[in-house]
Structures are given as structure tokens and as C-alpha cells.
C-alpha positions as CSV (number, residue, x, y, z in Angstrom):
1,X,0.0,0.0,0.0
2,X,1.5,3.6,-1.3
3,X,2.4,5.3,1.8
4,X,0.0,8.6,2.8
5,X,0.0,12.0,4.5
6,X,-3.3,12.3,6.2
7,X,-5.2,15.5,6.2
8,X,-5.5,15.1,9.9
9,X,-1.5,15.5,10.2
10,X,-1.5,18.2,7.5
11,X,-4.0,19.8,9.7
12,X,-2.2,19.7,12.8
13,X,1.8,20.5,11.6
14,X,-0.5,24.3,10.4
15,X,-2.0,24.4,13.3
16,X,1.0,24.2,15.6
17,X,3.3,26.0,13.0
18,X,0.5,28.7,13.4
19,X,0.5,28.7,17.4
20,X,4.5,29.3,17.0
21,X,4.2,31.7,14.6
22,X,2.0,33.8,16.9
23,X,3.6,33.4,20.0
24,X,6.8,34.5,18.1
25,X,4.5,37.7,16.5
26,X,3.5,38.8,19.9
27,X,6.9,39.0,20.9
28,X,9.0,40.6,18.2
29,X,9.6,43.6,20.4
30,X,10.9,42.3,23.3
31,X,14.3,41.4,24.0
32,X,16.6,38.2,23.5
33,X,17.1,36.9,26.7
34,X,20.7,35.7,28.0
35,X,22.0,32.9,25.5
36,X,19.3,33.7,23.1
37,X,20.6,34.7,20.1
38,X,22.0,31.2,18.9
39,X,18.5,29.9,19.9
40,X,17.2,32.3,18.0
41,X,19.4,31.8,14.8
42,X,18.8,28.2,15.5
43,X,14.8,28.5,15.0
44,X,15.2,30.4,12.1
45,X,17.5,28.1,10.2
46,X,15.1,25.5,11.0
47,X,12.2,27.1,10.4
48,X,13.8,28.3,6.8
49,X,14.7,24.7,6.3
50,X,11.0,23.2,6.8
51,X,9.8,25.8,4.6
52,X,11.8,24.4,1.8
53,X,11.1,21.4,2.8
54,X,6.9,22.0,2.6
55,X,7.3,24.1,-0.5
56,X,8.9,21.2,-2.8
57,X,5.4,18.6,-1.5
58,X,3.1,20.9,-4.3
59,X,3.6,22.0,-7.1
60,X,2.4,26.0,-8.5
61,X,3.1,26.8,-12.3
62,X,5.0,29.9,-10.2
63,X,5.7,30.9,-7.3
64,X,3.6,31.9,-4.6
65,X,3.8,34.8,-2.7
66,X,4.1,34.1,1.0
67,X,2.0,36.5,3.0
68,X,2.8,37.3,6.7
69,X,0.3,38.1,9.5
70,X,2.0,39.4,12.8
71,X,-0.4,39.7,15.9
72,X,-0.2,43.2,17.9
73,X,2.6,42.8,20.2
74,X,2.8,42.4,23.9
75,X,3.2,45.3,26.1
76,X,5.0,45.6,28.7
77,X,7.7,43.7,26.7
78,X,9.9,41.2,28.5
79,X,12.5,39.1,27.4
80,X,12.5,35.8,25.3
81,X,14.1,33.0,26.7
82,X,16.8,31.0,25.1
83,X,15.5,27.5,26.5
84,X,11.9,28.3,24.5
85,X,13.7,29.0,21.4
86,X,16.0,26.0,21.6
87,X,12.5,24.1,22.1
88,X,11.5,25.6,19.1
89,X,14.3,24.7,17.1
90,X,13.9,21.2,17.9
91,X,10.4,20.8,17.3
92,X,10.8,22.5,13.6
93,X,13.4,20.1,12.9
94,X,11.8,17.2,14.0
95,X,9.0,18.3,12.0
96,X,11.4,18.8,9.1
97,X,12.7,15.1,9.4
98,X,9.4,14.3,8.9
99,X,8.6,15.9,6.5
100,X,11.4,14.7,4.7
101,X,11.0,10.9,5.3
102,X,7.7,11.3,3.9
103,X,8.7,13.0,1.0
104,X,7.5,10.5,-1.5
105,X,4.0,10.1,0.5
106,X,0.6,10.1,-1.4
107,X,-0.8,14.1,-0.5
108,X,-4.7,14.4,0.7
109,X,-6.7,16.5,-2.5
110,X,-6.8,19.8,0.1
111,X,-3.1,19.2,0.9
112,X,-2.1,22.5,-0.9
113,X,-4.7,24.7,1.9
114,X,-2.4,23.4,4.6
115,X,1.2,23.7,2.8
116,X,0.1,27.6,2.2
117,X,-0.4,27.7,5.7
118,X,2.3,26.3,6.9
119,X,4.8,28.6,4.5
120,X,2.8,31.5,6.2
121,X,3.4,30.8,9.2
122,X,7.1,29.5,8.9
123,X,7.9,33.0,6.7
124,X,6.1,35.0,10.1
125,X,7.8,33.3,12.0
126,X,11.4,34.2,10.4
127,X,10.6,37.7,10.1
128,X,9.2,38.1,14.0
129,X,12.9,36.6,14.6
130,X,14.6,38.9,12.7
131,X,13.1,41.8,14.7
132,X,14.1,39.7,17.9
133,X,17.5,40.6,16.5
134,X,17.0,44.1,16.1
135,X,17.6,47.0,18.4
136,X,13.9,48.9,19.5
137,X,13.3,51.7,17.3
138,X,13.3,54.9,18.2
139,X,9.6,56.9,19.1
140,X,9.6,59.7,16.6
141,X,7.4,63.0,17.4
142,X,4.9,61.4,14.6
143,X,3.1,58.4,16.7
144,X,0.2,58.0,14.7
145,X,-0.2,54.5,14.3
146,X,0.9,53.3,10.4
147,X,-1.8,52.4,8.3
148,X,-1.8,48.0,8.8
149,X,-1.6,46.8,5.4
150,X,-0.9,43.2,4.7
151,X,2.5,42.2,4.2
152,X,3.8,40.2,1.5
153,X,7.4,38.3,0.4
154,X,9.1,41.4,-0.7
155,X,9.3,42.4,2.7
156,X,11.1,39.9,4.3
157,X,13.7,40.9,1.5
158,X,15.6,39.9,-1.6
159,X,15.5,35.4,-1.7
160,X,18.6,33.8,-3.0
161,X,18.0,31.9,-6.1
162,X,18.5,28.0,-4.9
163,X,17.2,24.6,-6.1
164,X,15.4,24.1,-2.6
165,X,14.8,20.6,-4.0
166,X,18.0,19.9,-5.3
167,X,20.0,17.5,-2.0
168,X,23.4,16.4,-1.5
169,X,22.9,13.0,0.6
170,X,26.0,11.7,2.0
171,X,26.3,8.1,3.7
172,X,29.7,6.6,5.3
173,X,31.6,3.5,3.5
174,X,34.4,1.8,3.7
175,X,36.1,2.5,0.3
176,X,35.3,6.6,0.7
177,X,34.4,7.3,4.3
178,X,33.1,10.9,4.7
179,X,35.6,11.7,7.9
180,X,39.9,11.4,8.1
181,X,41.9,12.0,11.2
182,X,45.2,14.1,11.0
183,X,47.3,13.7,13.9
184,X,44.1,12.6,16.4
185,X,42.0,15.6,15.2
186,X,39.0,14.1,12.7
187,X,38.1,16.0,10.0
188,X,36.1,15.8,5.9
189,X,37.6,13.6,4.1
190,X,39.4,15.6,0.6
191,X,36.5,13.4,-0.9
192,X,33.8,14.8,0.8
193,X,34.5,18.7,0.7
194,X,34.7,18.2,-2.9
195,X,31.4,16.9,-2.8
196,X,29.9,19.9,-0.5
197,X,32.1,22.3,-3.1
198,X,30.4,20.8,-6.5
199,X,27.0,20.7,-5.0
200,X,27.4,24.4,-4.1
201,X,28.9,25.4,-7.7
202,X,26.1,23.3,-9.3
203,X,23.8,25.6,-7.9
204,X,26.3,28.6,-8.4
205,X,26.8,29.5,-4.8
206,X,30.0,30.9,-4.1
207,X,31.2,30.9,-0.1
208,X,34.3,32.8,0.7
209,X,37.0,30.7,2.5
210,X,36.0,32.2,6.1
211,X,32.1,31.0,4.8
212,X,33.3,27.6,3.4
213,X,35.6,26.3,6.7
214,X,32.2,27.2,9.1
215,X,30.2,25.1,6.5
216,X,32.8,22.6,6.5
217,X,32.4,22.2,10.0
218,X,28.8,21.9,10.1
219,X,29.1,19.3,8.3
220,X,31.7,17.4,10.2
221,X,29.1,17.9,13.3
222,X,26.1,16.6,11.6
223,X,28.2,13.7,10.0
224,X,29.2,12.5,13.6
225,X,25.4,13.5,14.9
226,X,23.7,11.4,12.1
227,X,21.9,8.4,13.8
228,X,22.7,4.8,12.9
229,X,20.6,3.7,9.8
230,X,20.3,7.0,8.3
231,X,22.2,9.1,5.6
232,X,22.7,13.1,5.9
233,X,21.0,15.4,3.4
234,X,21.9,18.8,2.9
235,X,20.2,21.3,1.2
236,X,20.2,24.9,0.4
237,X,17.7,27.5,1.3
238,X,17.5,31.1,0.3
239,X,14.7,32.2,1.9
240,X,16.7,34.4,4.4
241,X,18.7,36.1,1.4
242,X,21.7,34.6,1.3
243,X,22.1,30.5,0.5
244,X,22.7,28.3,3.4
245,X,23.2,24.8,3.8
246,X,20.6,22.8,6.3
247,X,20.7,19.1,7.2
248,X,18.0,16.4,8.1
249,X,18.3,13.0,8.4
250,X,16.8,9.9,6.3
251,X,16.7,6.1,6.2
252,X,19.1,4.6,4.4
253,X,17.9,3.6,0.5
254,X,15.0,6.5,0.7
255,X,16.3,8.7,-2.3
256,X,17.7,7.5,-6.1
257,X,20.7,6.2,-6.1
258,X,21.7,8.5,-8.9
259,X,21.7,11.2,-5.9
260,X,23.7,10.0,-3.8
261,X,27.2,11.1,-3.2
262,X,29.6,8.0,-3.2
């Protein structure tokens, strides 16, 4: 039997991606608390990932424009903890994952409502972080309140031009292993950074050296993080304006062999 995403699981990935997304909204004012901002940067690289992730399960004869929706925010503003971002992070990564796993699913015939929703609430999300990172403006003599028009793609500013469905997937083996140690220290294999470095120029990304070595070393950590079973996928996203690379995780023998870096 073809394996299916139910409605009923559609229905509730919007409905908590919509909960985050407000709580988020309500908050962009306030301050990151202590620790925050890699918690922060954390939710948004997730949330960017799933959103590419969600995009690629329809398909649109163009693109569609991603609204966002903030709430009014919360007065008296407080701080936003570090421990609820990281709990967001995981949650939209866990999601991601399994979204990913069940990338070749059967889709309910009102799956495209939901996915709409969900890229909503993922692109609110993003931009309420991005104020998070942001000092508080300055009141101006002029406080009449702007005029609340809806906002649309173009403000969350310029997207990179990516494949969002194009993957690298990497998996260990004897003859090519994806790590090498150099005097105890472990490291990519020459093998494997040349495979990070042609996916990226296949897509014509270019990364400085500085941006390349901090890429590099993600990947070393997710190789060492990914769980027994499973290969690492990596993907580009340039929803947040500039490419970046984001990982997941699948079961071994998932995805055509043809993609599959030896």
C-alpha cells in the first residue's frame, strides 16, 4: 500500500506552525534573553529549512507569494528565553525530518490549503525573529499608528536563487568514508569537501573561505550527529537572502541512487 500523509497530520503541523508563529508575533519587540541569540538563529535556520522542505510537496506553475500576518505585540515587553527558542528549534526540525522521510507520501486533494499555511506561518515566524534581533526603534514625534496593510514576500527581503529541492545526501563507507583523522584531530575527508564544493557550484553558490571552513564544520558535526541507519541530506535554502546549507536526516535507501554522493 502507497504510503500517505493524512489531512488530519496536515492539519495539525499548520496548526501548531500557526501557534509558534503567533507566540513569536506577539513577541518581536521584546528582547533576546541571555544565551538567546544562537537559539534564535537556531529557530530560524530550522524554520527556513522546513519551509523548503513543505514548498517542494506541491507543485504551482509559479511561485507563490508568501503573506505574513504578525499579531499586535505584547506590552509591557519582557524578554524571550533561550530554552523556549531552543525548544522551538527542535520541534521544527523534528518536524522537518518528517517531512522529509515522507517526501515520497501520497498528498490528501486539500493538501495545498495546509502547505500555504504552513509557509505563512514559517515566513512569520522568520521575520518576528529577525526583529528579535533588532535594536527597539526609536519613538519619533509622529506616533500615529501606520496604516496595517498586509504584508507580503518582498518584505522579508531579496531570496537567493537556490534549487530548494536539489540535495546532497551523504552516507559513510568503507572504500570513501566521509571523515579522516590528521594527527588525532577528525576531519572531511578531501573526498567529501569536494562533494559539498560541487554541490554548491552546481547551484552557483559561491562561499568565501572564512564562509566555506564554518560550512565545512557543520558538516563534520552533523556527520558525527547522524543516527545509525540513516544518511545526511543537505540542502540549500535562500529564503533568508543569502544561500545556506541545512541538514536532516533519512533512512538509508530513501532517495535514487543517482543522488547519492559516493
Amino acid at each position: 500500500m502507497e504510503e500517505q500523509i493524512t489531512t488530519n497530520e496536515l492539519e495539525k503541523a499548520a496548526r501548531n506552525l500557526e501557534r509558534l508563529a503567533a507566540f513569536l508575533g506577539e513577541r518581536r519587540t521584546w528582547a533576546l534573553g541571555s544565551g538567546g541569540e544562537s537559539a534564535a538563529t537556531a529557530t530560524r535556520e530550522a524554520a527556513t529549512f522546513l519551509a523548503d522542505t513543505v514548498a517542494g510537496m506541491i507543485e504551482v506553475d509559479e511561485p507563490a507569494g508568501v503573506t505574513t500576518r504578525q499579531p499586535e505585540a505584547l506590552q509591557p515587553s519582557g524578554d524571550v528565553s533561550a530554552n523556549r527558542l531552543q525548544k522551538f528549534a527542535d520541534f521544527l526540525n523534528d518536524l522537518g525530518d518528517w517531512f522529509s522521510n515522507h517526501g515520497e507520501a501520497e498528498l490528501p486533494e486539500n493538501a495545498d490549503s495546509y502547505v500555504l499555511a504552513m509557509r505563512e506561518s514559517l515566513a512569520s515566524a522568520c521575520e518576528a525573529i529577525d526583529q528579535l534581533f533588532q535594536p527597539p526603534a526609536q519613538s519619533s514625534q509622529d506616533d500615529s499608528p501606520l496604516p496595517q496593510e498586509p504584508l507580503t514576500s518582498s518584505d522579508l527581503g531579496p531570496v537567493a536563487a537556490v534549487d530548494a529541492k536539489a540535495s546532497l545526501i551523504l552516507e559513510n563507507n568503507f572504500a570513501r568514508p566521509l571523515l579522516e583523522s590528521f594527527k588525532g584531530v577528525k576531519e572531511l575527508s578531501s573526498h567529501t569537501r569536494g562533494q559539498i564544493d560541487d554541490f554548491l557550484a552546481a547551484q552557483s553558490v559561491k562561499f568565501d573561505q572564512a564562509e566555506s571552513r564554518r560550512l565545512h564544520d557543520k558538516v563534520l558535526r552533523w556527520i558525527e550527529a547522524t543516527p545509525e541507519g540513516r544518511v545526511l541530506v543537505i540542502k540549500i535554502s535562500g529564503l533568508s537572502g543569502k544561500p545556506q546549507a541545512y541538514s536532516s536526516y533519512q533512512p538509508k535507501g530513501t532517495q535514487p541512487a543517482k543522488k547519492k554522493a559516493d
